[in-house]
C-alpha positions, 0 to 999 in steps of 0.5 A: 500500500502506498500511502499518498497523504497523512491526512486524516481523510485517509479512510483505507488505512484510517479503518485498517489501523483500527482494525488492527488495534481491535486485534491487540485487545486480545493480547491482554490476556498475555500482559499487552500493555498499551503503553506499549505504544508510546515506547514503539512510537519513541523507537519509530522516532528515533530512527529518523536520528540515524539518516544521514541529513542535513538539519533541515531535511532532518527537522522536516523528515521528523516532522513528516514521520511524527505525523505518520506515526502519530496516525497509526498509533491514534487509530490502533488505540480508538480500535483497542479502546472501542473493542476492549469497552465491547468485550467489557459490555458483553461479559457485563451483560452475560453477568446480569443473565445469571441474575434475571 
C-alpha cells in the first residue's frame, strides 16, 4: 500500500489501523500493555536520528514521520479502546443473565 497523504481523510488505512488495534485487545490476556505504544512510537522516532541529513531535511523528515506515526498509533488505540469497552459490555451483560 502506498500511502499518498497523512491526512486524516485517509479512510483505507484510517479503518485498517483500527482494525488492527481491535486485534491487540486480545493480547491482554498475555500482559499487552498499551503503553506499549508510546515506547514503539519513541523507537519509530528515533530512527529518523540515524539518516544521514542535513538539519533541515532532518527537522522536516521528523516532522513528516511524527505525523505518520502519530496516525497509526491514534487509530490502533480508538480500535483497542472501542473493542476492549465491547468485550467489557458483553461479559457485563452475560453477568446480569445469571441474575434475571
Amino acid at each position: 500500500m502506498i500511502i499518498n497523504s497523512l491526512s486524516y481523510d485517509n479512510e483505507q488505512l484510517a479503518q485498517l489501523m483500527i482494525a488492527f488495534g481491535c486485534q491487540h485487545s486480545f493480547y491482554t490476556r498475555r500482559n499487552f500493555d498499551p503503553k506499549y505504544w508510546n515506547v514503539f512510537g519513541d523507537a519509530m522516532l528515533h530512527l529518523v536520528d540515524d539518516l544521514p541529513l542535513k538539519a533541515f531535511k532532518r527537522y522536516r523528515a521528523k516532522s513528516i514521520w511524527f505525523r505518520f506515526v502519530y496516525f497509526v498509533i491514534s487509530h490502533m488505540q480508538l480500535g483497542y479502546t472501542s473493542t476492549k469497552r465491547k468485550r467489557i459490555c458483553r461479559r457485563n451483560v452475560k453477568d446480569n443473565k445469571d441474575y434475571r
